[in-house]
MARKOLTOR-416576 format. One record per residue (C-alpha): residue in three letters; z, y, x. Coordinates in steps of 0.25 Angstrom, whole numbers, padded with zeros to 4 digits, always signed. Example, Ala and Ser with C-alpha at 12.3 -4.5 7.8 and 13.67 -1.06 7.14 Angstrom:
BEGIN
ALA+0031-0018+0049/SER+0029-0004+0055/
This chain:
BEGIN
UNK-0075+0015-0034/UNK-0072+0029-0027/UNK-0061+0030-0018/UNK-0047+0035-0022/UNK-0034+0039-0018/UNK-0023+0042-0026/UNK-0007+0045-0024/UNK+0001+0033-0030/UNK+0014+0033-0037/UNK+0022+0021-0033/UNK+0035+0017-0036/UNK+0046+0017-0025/UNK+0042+0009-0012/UNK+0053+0004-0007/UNK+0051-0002+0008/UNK+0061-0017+0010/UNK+0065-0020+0024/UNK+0075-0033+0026/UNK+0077-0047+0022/UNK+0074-0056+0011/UNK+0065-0046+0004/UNK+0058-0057-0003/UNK+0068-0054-0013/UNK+0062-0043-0015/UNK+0049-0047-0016/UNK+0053-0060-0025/UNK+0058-0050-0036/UNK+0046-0046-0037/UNK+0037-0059-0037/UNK+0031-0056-0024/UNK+0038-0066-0013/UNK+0025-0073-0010/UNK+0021-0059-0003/UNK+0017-0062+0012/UNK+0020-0050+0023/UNK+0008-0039+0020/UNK+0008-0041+0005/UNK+0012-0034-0007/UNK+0011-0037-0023/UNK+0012-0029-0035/UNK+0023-0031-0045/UNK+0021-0021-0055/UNK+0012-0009-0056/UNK+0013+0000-0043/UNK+0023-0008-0038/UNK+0022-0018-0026/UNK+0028-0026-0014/UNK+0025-0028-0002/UNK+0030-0038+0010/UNK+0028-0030+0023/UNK+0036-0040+0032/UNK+0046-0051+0029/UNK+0057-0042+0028/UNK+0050-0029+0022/UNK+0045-0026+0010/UNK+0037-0012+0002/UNK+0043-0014-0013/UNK+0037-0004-0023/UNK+0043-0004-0035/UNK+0049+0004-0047/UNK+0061+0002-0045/UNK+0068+0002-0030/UNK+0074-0010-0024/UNK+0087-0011-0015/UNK+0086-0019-0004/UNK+0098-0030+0000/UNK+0107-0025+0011/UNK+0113-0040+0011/UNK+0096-0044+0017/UNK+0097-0033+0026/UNK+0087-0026+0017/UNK+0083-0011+0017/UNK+0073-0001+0009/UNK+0069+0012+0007/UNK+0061+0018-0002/UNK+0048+0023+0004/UNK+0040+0036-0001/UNK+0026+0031+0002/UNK+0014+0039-0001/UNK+0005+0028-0010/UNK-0010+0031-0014/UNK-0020+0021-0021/UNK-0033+0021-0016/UNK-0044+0015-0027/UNK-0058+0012-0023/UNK-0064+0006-0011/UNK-0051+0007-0004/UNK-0056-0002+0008/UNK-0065+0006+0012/UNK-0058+0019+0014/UNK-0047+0010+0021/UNK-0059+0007+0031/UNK-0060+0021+0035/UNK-0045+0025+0037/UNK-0037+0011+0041/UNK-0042+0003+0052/UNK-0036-0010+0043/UNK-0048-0020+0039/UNK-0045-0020+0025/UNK-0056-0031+0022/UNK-0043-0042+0027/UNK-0034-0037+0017/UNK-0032-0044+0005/UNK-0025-0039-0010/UNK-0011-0039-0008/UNK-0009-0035+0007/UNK+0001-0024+0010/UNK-0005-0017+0022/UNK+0001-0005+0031/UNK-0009+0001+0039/UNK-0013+0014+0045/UNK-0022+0022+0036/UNK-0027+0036+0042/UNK-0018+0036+0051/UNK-0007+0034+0040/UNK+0002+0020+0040/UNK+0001+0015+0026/UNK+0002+0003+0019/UNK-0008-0002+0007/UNK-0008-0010-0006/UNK-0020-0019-0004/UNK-0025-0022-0018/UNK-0034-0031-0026/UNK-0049-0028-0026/UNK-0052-0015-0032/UNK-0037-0010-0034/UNK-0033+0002-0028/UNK-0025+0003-0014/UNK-0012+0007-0014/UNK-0007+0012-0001/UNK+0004+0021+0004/UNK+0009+0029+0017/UNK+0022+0037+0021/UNK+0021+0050+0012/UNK+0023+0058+0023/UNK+0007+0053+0026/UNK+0003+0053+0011/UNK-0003+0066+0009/UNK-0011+0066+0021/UNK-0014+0049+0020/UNK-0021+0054+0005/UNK-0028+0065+0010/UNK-0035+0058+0021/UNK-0039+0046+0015/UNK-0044+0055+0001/UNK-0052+0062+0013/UNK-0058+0052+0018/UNK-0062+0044+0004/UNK-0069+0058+0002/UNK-0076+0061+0016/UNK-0078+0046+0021/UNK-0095+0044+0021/UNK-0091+0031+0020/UNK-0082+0030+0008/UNK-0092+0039+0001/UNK-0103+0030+0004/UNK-0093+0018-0003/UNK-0091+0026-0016/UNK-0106+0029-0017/UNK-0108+0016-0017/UNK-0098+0014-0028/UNK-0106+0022-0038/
């Protein structure tokens, strides 16, 4: 399968900082999340436990955190893309993160093309889901669109696709 990037439309991400936020992810049927991990709760929509006291919650419709927990939120404006194929392999040519110890589920920031971003690790043969700070978004696209079209490498995978 030939590599692909697309733009995604998500519903509002909202980034949790403060305490008892497995509220939050109880509400949902996902308190069994360890640090680093995210789960799916509907279509497109997902949370993630970045820390004890931090969460990513993207969901339809915005939560309010609880002052009374010293929580806060905001709503974050992320550029998010789906990369379908052989994800992997492109990842090994622009994120110096050996991919081969991640696992379906994993919640990963990282540095990709110079770009911090976080990712969506899926199940065999689902798409990646990734995003960045929009202010990077057009120029985080662009570069790795260019470099699934010029890498000798990725070409040489897709050949051996066919």
């Amino acid at each position: 399968m030939s590599l692909q990037m697309t733009s995604k439309t998500m519903p509002t991400l909202m980034h949790f900082r403060g305490e008892d936020l497995n509220d939050i992810l109880a509400s949902f049927g996902a308190s069994g999340l360890d640090i680093f991990q995210y789960q799916w709760v509907a279509k497109d929509q997902f949370v993630a436990k970045l820390g004890e006291e931090e969460l990513y919650v993207c969901v339809e419709q915005p939560l309010e955190a609880d002052a009374k927990n010293n929580q806060y939120a905001f709503q974050r404006g992320d550029a998010i893309f789906e990369l379908s194929g052989d994800w992997k392999a492109l990842m090994s040519e622009v994120c110096i993160y050996d991919f081969r110890q991640s696992q379906p589920g994993d919640f990963l920031m990282v540095s990709i093309a110079g770009v911090s971003a976080w990712l969506l690790v899926p199940e065999a043969d689902a798409p990646l889901i990734l995003g960045c700070d929009p202010t990077f978004g057009h120029y985080f696209q662009e570069t790795l669109s260019q470099q699934i079209q010029k890498s000798p490498f990725l070409k040489m995978e897709c050949q051996d696709d066919d």
